[in-house]
ZAVO-215806 format. One record per residue (C-alpha): residue number from 0; residue in one letter; x, y negated, z. Coordinates in steps of 0.5 Angstrom, whole numbers, plus 500, padded with zeros to 3 digits. Layout:
// residues N
{NUM, "a", {X, Y, Z}}
...
// end
This chain:
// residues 582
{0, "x", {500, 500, 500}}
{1, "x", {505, 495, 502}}
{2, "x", {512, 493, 499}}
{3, "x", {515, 493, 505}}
{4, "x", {516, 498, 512}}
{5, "x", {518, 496, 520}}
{6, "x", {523, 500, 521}}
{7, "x", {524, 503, 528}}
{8, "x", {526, 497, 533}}
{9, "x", {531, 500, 539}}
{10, "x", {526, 505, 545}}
{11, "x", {521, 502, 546}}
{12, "x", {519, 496, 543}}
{13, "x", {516, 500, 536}}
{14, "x", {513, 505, 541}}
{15, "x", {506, 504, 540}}
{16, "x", {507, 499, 533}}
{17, "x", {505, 504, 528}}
{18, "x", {498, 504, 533}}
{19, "x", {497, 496, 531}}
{20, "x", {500, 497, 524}}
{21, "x", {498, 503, 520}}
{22, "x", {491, 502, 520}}
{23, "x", {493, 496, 516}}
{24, "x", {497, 501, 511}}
{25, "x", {503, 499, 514}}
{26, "x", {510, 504, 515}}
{27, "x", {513, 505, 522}}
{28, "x", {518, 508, 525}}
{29, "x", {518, 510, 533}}
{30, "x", {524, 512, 538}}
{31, "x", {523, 520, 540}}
{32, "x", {529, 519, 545}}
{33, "x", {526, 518, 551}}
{34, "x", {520, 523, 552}}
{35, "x", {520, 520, 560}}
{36, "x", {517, 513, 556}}
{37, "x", {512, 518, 551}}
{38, "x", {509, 520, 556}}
{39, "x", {507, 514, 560}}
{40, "x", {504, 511, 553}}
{41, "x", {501, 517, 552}}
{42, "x", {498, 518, 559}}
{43, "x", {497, 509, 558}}
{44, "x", {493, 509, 551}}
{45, "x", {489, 516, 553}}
{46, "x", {487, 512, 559}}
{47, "x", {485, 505, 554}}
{48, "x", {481, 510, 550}}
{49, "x", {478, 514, 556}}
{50, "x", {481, 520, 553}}
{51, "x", {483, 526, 558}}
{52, "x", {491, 526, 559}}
{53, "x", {494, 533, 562}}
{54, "x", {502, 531, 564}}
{55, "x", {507, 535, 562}}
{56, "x", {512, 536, 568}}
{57, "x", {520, 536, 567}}
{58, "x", {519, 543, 570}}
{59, "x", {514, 547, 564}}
{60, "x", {518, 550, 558}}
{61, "x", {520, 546, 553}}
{62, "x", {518, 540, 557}}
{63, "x", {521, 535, 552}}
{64, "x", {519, 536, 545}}
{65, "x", {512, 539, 548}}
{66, "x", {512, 531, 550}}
{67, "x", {513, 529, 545}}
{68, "x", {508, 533, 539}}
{69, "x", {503, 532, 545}}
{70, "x", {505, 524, 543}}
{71, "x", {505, 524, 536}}
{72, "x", {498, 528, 535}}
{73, "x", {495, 522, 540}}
{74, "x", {498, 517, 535}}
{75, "x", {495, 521, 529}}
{76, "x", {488, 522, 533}}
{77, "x", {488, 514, 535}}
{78, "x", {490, 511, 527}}
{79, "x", {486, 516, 524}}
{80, "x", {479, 513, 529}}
{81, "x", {482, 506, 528}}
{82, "x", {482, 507, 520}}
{83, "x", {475, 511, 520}}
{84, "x", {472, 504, 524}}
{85, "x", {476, 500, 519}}
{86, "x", {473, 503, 513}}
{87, "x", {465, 502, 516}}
{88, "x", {466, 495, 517}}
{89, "x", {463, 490, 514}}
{90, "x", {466, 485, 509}}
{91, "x", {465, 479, 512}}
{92, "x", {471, 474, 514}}
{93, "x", {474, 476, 521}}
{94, "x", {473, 484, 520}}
{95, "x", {478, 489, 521}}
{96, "x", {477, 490, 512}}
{97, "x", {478, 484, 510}}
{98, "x", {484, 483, 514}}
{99, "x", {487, 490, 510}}
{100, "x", {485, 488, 503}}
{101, "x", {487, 480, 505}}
{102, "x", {494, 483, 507}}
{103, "x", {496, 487, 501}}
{104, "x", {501, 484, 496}}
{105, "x", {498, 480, 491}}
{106, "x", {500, 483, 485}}
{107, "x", {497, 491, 487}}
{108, "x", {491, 494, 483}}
{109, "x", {487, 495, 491}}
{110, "x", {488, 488, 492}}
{111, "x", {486, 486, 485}}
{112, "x", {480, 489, 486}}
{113, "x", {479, 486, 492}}
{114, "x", {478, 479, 488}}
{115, "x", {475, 481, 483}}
{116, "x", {470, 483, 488}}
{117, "x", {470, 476, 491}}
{118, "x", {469, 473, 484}}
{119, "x", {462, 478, 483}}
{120, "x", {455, 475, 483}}
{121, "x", {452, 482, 481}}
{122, "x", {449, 486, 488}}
{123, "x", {450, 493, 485}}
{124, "x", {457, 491, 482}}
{125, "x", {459, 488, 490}}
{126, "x", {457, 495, 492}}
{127, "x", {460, 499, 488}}
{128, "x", {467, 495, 488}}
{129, "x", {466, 495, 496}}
{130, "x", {465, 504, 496}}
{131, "x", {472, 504, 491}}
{132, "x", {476, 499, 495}}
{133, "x", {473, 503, 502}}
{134, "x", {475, 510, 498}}
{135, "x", {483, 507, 497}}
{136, "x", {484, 505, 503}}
{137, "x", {490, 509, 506}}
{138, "x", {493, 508, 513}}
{139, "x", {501, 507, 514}}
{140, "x", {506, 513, 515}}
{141, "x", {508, 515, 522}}
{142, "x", {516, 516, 522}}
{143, "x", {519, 518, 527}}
{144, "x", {527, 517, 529}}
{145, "x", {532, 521, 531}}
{146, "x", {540, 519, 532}}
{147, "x", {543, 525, 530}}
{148, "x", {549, 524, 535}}
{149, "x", {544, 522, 541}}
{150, "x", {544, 531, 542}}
{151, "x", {545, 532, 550}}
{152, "x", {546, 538, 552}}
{153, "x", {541, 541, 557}}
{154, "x", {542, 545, 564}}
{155, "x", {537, 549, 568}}
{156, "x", {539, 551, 575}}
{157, "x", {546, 549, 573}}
{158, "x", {545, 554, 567}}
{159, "x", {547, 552, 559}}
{160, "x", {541, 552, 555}}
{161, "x", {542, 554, 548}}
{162, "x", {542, 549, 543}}
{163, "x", {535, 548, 540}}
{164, "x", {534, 545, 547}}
{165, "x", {539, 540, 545}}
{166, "x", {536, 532, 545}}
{167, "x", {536, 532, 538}}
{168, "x", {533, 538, 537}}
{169, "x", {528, 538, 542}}
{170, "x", {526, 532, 539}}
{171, "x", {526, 535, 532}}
{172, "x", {522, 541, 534}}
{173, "x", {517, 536, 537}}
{174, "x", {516, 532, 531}}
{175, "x", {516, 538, 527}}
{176, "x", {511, 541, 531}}
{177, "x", {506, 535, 531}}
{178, "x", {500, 534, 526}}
{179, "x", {503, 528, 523}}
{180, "x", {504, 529, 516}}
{181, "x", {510, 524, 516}}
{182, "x", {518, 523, 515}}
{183, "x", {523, 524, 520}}
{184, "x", {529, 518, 520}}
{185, "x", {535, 522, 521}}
{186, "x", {540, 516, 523}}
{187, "x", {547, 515, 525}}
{188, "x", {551, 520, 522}}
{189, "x", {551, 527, 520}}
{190, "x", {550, 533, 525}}
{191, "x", {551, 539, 521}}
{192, "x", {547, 545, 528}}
{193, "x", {541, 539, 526}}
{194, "x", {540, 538, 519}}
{195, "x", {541, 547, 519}}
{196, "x", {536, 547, 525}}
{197, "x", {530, 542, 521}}
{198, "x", {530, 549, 515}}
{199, "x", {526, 553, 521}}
{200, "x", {520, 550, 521}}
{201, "x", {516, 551, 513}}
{202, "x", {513, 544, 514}}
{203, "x", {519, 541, 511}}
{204, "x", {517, 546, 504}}
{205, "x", {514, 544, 498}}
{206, "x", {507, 548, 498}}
{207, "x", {504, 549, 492}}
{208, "x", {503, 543, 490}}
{209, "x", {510, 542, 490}}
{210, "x", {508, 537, 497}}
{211, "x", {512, 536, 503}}
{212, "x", {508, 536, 510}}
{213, "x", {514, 534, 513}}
{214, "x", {519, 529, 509}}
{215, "x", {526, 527, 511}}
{216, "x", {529, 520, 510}}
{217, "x", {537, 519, 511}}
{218, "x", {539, 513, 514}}
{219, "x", {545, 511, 509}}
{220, "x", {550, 506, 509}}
{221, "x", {553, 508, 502}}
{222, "x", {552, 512, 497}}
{223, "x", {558, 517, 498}}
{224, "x", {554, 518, 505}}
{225, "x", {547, 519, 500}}
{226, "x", {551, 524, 496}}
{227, "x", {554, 529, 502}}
{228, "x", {548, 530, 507}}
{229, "x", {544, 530, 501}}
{230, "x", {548, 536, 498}}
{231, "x", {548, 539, 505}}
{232, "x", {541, 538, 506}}
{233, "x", {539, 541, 500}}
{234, "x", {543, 548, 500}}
{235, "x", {539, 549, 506}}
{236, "x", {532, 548, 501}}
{237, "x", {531, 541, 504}}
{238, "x", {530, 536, 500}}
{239, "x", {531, 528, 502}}
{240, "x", {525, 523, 500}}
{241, "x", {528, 517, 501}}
{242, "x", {534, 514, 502}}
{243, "x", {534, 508, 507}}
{244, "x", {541, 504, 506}}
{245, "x", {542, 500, 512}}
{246, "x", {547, 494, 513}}
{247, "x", {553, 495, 516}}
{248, "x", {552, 490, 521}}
{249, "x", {547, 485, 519}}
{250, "x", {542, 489, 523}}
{251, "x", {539, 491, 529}}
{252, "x", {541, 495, 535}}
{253, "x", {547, 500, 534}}
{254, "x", {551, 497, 528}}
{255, "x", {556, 502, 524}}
{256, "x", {561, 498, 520}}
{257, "x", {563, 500, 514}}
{258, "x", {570, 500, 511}}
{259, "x", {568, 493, 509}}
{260, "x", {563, 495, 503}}
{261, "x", {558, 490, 502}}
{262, "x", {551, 491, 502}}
{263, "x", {550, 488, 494}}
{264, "x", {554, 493, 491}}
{265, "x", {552, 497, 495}}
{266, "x", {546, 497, 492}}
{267, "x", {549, 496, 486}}
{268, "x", {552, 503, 486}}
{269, "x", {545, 506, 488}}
{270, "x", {541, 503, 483}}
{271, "x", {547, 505, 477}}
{272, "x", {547, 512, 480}}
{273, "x", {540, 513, 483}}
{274, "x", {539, 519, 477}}
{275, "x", {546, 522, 478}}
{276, "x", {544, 523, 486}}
{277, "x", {536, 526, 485}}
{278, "x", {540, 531, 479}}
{279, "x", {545, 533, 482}}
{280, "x", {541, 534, 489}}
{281, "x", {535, 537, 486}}
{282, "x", {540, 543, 482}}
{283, "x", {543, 545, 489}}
{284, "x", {535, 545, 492}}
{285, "x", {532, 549, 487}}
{286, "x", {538, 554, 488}}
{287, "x", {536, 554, 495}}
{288, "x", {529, 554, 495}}
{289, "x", {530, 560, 490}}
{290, "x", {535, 564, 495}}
{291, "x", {529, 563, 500}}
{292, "x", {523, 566, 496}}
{293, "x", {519, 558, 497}}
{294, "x", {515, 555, 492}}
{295, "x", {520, 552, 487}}
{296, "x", {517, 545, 484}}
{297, "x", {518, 544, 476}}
{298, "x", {520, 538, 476}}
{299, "x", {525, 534, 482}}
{300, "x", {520, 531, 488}}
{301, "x", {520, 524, 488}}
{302, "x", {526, 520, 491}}
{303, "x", {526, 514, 494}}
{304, "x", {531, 509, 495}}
{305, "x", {530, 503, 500}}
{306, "x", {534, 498, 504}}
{307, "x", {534, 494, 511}}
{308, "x", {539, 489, 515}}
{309, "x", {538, 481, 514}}
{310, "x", {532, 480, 509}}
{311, "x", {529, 474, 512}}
{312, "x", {525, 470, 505}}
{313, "x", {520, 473, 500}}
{314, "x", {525, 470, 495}}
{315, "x", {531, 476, 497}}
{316, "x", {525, 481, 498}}
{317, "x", {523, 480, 491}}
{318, "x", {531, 480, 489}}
{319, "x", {532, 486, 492}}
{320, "x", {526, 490, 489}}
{321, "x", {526, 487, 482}}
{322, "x", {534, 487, 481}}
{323, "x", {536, 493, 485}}
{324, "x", {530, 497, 484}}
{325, "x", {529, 499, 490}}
{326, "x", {523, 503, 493}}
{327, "x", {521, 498, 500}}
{328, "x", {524, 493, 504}}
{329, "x", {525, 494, 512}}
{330, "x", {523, 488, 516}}
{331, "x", {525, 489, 524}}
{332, "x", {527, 484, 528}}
{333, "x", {523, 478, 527}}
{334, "x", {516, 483, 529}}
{335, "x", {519, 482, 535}}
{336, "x", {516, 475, 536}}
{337, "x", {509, 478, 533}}
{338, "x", {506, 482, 539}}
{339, "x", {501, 485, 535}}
{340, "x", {506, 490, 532}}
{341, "x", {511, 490, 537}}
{342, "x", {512, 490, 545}}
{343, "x", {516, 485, 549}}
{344, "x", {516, 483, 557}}
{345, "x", {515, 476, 557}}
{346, "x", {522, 474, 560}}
{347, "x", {525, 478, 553}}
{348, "x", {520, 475, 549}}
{349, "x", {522, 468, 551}}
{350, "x", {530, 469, 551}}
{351, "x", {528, 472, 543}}
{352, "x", {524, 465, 541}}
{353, "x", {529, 460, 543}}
{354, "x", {535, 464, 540}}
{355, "x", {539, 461, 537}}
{356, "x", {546, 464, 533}}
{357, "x", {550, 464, 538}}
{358, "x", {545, 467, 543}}
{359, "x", {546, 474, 538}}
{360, "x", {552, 477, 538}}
{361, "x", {556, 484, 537}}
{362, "x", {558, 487, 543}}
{363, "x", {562, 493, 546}}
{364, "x", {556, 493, 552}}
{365, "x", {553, 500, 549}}
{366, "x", {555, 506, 552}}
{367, "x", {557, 510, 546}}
{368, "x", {563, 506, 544}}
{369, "x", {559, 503, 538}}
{370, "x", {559, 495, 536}}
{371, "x", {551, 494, 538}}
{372, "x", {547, 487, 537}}
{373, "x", {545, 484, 543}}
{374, "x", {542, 478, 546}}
{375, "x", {546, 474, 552}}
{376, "x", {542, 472, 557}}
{377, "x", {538, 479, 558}}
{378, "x", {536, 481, 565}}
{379, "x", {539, 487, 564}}
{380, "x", {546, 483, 563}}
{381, "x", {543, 479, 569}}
{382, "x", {543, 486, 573}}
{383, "x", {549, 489, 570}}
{384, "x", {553, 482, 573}}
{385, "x", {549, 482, 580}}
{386, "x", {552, 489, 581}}
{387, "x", {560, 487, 579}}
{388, "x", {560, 482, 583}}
{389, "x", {557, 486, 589}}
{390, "x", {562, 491, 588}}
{391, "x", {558, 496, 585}}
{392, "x", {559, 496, 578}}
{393, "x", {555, 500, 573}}
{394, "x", {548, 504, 574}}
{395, "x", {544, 509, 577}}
{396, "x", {544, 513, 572}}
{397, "x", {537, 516, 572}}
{398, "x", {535, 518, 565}}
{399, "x", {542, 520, 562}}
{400, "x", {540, 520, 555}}
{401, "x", {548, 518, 553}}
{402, "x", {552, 522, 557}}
{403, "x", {557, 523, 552}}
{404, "x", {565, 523, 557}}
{405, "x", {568, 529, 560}}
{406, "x", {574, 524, 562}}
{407, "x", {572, 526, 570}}
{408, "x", {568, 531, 570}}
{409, "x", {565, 538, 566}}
{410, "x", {559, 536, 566}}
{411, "x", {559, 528, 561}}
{412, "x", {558, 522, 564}}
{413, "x", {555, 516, 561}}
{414, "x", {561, 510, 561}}
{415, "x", {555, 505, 563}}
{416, "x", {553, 509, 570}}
{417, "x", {556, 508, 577}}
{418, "x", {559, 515, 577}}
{419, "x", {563, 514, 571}}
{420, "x", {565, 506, 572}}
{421, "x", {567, 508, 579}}
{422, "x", {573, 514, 577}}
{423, "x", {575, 510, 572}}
{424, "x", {576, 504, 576}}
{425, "x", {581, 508, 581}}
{426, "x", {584, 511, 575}}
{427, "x", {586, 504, 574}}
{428, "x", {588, 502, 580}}
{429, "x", {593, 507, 579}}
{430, "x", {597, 504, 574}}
{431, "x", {599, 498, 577}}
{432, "x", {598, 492, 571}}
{433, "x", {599, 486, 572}}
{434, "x", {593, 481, 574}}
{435, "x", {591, 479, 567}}
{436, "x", {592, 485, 564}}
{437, "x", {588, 488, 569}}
{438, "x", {583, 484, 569}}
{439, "x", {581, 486, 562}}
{440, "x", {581, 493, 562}}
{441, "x", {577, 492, 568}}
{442, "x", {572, 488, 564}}
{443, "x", {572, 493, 558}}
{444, "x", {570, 498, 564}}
{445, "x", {564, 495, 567}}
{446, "x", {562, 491, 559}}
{447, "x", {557, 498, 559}}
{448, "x", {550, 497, 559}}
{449, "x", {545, 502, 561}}
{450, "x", {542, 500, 555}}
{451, "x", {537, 508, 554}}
{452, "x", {534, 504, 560}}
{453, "x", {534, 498, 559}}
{454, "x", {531, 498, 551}}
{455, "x", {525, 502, 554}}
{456, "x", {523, 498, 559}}
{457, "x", {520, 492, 556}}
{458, "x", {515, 497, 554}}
{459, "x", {513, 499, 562}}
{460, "x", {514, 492, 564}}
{461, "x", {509, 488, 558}}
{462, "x", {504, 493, 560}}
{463, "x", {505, 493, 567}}
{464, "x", {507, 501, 568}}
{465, "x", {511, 504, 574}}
{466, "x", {519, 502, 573}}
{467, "x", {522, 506, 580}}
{468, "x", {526, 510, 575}}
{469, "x", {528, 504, 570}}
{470, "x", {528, 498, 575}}
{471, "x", {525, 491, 573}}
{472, "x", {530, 489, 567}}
{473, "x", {531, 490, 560}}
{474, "x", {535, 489, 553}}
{475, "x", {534, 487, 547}}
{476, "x", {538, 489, 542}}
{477, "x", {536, 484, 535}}
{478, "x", {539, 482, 529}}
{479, "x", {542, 476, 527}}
{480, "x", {537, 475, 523}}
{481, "x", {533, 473, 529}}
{482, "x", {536, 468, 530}}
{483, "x", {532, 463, 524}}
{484, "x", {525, 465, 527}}
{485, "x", {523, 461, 533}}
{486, "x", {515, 462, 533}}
{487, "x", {510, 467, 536}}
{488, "x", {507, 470, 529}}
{489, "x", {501, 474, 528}}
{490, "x", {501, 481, 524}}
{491, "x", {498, 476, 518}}
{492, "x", {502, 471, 518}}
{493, "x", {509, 475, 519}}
{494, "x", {505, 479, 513}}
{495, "x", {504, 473, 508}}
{496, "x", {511, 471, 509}}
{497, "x", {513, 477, 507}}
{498, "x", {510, 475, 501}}
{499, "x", {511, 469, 499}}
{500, "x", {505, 467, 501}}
{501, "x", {507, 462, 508}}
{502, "x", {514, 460, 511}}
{503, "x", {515, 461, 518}}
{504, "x", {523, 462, 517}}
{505, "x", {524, 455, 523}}
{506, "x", {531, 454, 521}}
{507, "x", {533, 450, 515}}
{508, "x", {541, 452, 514}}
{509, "x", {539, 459, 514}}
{510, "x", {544, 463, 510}}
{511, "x", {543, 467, 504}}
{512, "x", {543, 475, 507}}
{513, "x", {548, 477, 503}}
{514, "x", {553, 471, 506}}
{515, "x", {551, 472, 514}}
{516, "x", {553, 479, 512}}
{517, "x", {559, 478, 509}}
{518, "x", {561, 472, 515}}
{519, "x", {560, 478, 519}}
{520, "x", {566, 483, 516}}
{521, "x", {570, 477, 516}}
{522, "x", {569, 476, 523}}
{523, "x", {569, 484, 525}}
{524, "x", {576, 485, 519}}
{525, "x", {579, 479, 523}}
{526, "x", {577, 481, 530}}
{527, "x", {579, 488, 529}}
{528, "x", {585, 488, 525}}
{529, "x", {589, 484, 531}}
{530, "x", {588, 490, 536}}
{531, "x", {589, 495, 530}}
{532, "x", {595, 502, 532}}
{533, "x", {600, 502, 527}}
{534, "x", {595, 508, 523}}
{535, "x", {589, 504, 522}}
{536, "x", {594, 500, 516}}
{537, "x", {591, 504, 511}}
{538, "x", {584, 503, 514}}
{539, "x", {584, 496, 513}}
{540, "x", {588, 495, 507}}
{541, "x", {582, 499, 504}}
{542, "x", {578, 495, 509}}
{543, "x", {580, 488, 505}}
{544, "x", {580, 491, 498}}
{545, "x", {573, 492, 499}}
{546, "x", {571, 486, 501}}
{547, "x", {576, 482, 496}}
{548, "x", {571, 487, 491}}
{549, "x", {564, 485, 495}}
{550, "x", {567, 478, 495}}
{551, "x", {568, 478, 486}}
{552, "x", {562, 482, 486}}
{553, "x", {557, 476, 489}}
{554, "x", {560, 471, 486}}
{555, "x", {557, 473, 480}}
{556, "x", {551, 474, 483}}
{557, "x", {549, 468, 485}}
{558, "x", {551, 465, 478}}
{559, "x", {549, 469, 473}}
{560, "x", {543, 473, 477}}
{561, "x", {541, 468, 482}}
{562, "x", {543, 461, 480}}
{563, "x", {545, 459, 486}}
{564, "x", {553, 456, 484}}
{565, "x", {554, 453, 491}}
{566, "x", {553, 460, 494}}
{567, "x", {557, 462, 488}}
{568, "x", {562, 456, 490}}
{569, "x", {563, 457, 498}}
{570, "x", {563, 464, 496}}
{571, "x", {570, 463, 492}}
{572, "x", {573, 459, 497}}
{573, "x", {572, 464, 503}}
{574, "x", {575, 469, 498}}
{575, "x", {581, 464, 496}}
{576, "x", {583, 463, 503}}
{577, "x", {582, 471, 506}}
{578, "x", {586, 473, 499}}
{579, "x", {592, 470, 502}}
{580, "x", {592, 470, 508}}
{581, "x", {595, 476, 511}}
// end
């Protein structure tokens, strides 16, 4: 229905998102990492809608992904309500109908339709374009992310269980098991145990109709990534529907960097060599399905390519869709300041609306080692700091969601929790540095956050829900996009700037996405490059040569494609100085 989709946005604050929007057709993705959070909103929204609610104790079998089907299933039992209401509902000015069909993007057929309904005097022929437009519409998909390397291993009575009750594969299990027919977002790199682990469930198979129930998409951050886990997926007769490439640091939430490629040429690749990938993966999928005895469609299943991190303006959206041909663009961060989508305490919400760009920065504060989008001045930064001065540095460690350091112990720590912080300080005690020295390996222990925590709390908190477990404190991890949206938006307003239709970007100096990214690498590739190890020279110089490439790359672009020669200009002498400056 819609050229865009909001992609998943941290724990909690797309936690309920698709029950706001897919009535409306629109895509969204949740978080399944915190089961705990799943079941507080299931038991919350059961109650809203007065239906019975059974709780799932940590101590039933399988707790985990039967938490998390049961949650998936209340999501698609609600949506499919909400969009049979939407349905009967009257076209008059204010109605759940008139909202879906004045949303759409003005150029698709169902839209056209609608209009061609508003301009007809004919009672029978309104009548029958009213049962038309009613049979067409369509809700959004339900997706369902999973960080692949988020995959703890699980104990019961101080015994190891095996691996289908890792984190991850619970999780995939409970997805897997749900009536939702939808996709699974599989993030953050590749785990080969997961990916084998998804070809024992047959609702990821074609049926006879050559249609998946289950659907995957990879979240990509270039094409030779697509390549690699699309082949490996594919030999396991499963086939990716979408790819879903995302900026390597213009985007929200954890941000895995790449060897300096830039998101235009990127695209680039992926629009030249689309077909070469759905070829080259559908050959090694059909083998494999045959291998298997499933169904073998006759011809490749549809593949799609999106992109998300930065877009900010239709004119980029229409860009990215038009020249790179791309399928849909994710907007995540600025429906953190529309609360009919997303989920936010009102501290959070406010620091979000008076961010500006030097309140959203790239920290170390994630406990997984990875550079990670946050805002200053978030309360659970505000609690972090209350302990260190207190001499407690670091948190209880309540959920252990990111327990991934075996430094001090054998069963693994997280780097943010008071356990780990602790040894780790003795140990730095030990070693006898120098104050200044000291001082700062000090602060790169205590800088980690609980943010498994904290990124699911502001759901709890905004709705008033028992916090004993997660304290009264969240984080907040948006792009730097966010920083040009100052304004509270509706659903419709958010929408019609999507489509050019308004403007609610506040700032009137807001870059280009291509350039804030490339600002970014700058700053990441200098930043970096000055505490490199002797080994990382290769790393860097190809680091460099990727972004002189990128550089050259958008030069052209905003001459010849887009017309904007002081892009084009400003481009070239960042390119100028950063060419002969070693």
């Amino acid at each position: 229905m819609h050229k865009f989709y909001i992609p998943v946005m941290a724990i909690g604050f797309s936690v309920d998102t698709p029950l706001k929007v897919a009535p409306f057709g629109i895509s969204s993705a949740i978080s399944v990492l915190d089961d705990e959070l799943l079941e507080k909103a299931r038991e919350l929204y059961c109650g809203i809608h007065n239906l019975p609610f059974q709780f799932i104790p940590r101590t039933e079998e399988d707790f985990r992904a039967k938490r998390i089907t049961a949650y998936l299933n209340l999501l698609d039992k609600l949506v499919k309500q909400k969009v049979a209401n939407l349905k009967s509902s009257p076209f008059e000015k204010g109605s759940a109908i008139v909202k879906y069909f004045e949303m759409l993007p003005d150029d698709s057929k169902l839209k056209q339709v609608y209009s061609t309904m508003l301009r007809t005097d004919d009672t029978q022929h309104v009548y029958r374009l009213q049962n038309q437009l009613r049979q067409n519409i369509l809700p959004g998909s339900i997706d369902v992310n999973i960080m692949t390397m988020i995959d703890k291993t699980n104990y019961k009575n101080g015994n190891k269980l095996s691996l289908e009750y890792n984190d991850a594969h619970a999780a995939l299990r409970g997805f897997a098991l749900s009536d939702l027919n939808s996709s699974v977002i599989l993030s953050a790199g590749i785990n080969r145990n997961l990916y084998g682990y998804i070809s024992t469930f047959g609702d990821f198979f074609p049926d006879e109709k050559g249609s998946c129930k289950k659907k995957i998409i990879l979240k990509v951050s270039d094409y030779r990534s697509a390549v690699i886990q699309g082949k490996f997926l594919a030999k396991k007769g499963l086939w990716v529907s979408e790819y879903r490439i995302e900026s390597g640091l213009n985007c929200g939430g954890h941000a895995f960097a790449t060897t300096g490629l830039l998101i235009g040429p990127i695209l680039e690749e992926f629009k030249k060599r689309k077909k070469e990938l759905l070829c080259l993966t559908y050959e090694i999928y059909r083998k494999a399905l045959k291998s298997k005895k499933h169904f073998l469609p006759e011809t490749p299943l549809d593949l799609r390519v999106t992109v998300q991190g930065g877009v900010g303006d239709a004119k980029e959206q229409n860009y990215l869709l038009h020249h790179y041909k791309v399928d849909a663009v994710g907007w995540g961060s600025p429906f953190l300041l529309v609360p009919e989508v997303t989920t936010v305490d009102d501290a959070t919400l406010q620091l979000l609306r008076d961010a500006g760009e030097q309140e959203l920065y790239l920290s170390d504060t994630s406990p997984l080692g990875v550079p990670y989008n946050s805002l200053r001045g978030n309360t659970k930064d505000i609690e972090k700091e209350y302990f260190i001065k207190q001499g407690t540095p670091g948190s209880l460690c309540t959920k252990k969601l990111f327990v991934t350091n075996s430094e001090f112990t054998e069963k693994p720590l997280c780097t943010a929790s008071r356990q780990y912080q602790s040894f780790k300080i003795k140990d730095l005690k030990k070693q006898n540095y120098k104050k200044e020295k000291y001082d700062t390996l000090y602060k790169k222990i205590t800088d980690k956050s609980c943010i498994c925590v904290g990124l699911g709390s502001s759901f709890l908190l905004a709705n008033d829900l028992d916090t004993i477990m997660e304290e009264k404190s969240a984080s907040v991890c948006p792009g730097p996009n966010l920083a040009y949206f100052s304004n509270i938006a509706s659903l419709k307003d958010m929408v019609n700037h999507i489509y050019g239709r308004t403007n609610i970007v506040t700032a009137t100096d807001r870059p280009h996405m291509f350039i804030k990214e490339l600002f970014m690498y700058l700053d990441y590739y200098k930043n970096n490059q000055k505490c490199a190890r002797e080994n990382q020279t290769k790393y860097f110089k190809t680091f460099k040569d990727n972004l002189l490439k990128g550089m050259e790359y958008y030069k052209h672009i905003f001459v010849n494609v887009l017309d904007e020669p002081e892009a084009a200009e400003q481009i070239g002498k960042i390119d100028s100085g950063f060419r002969f400056n070693k």
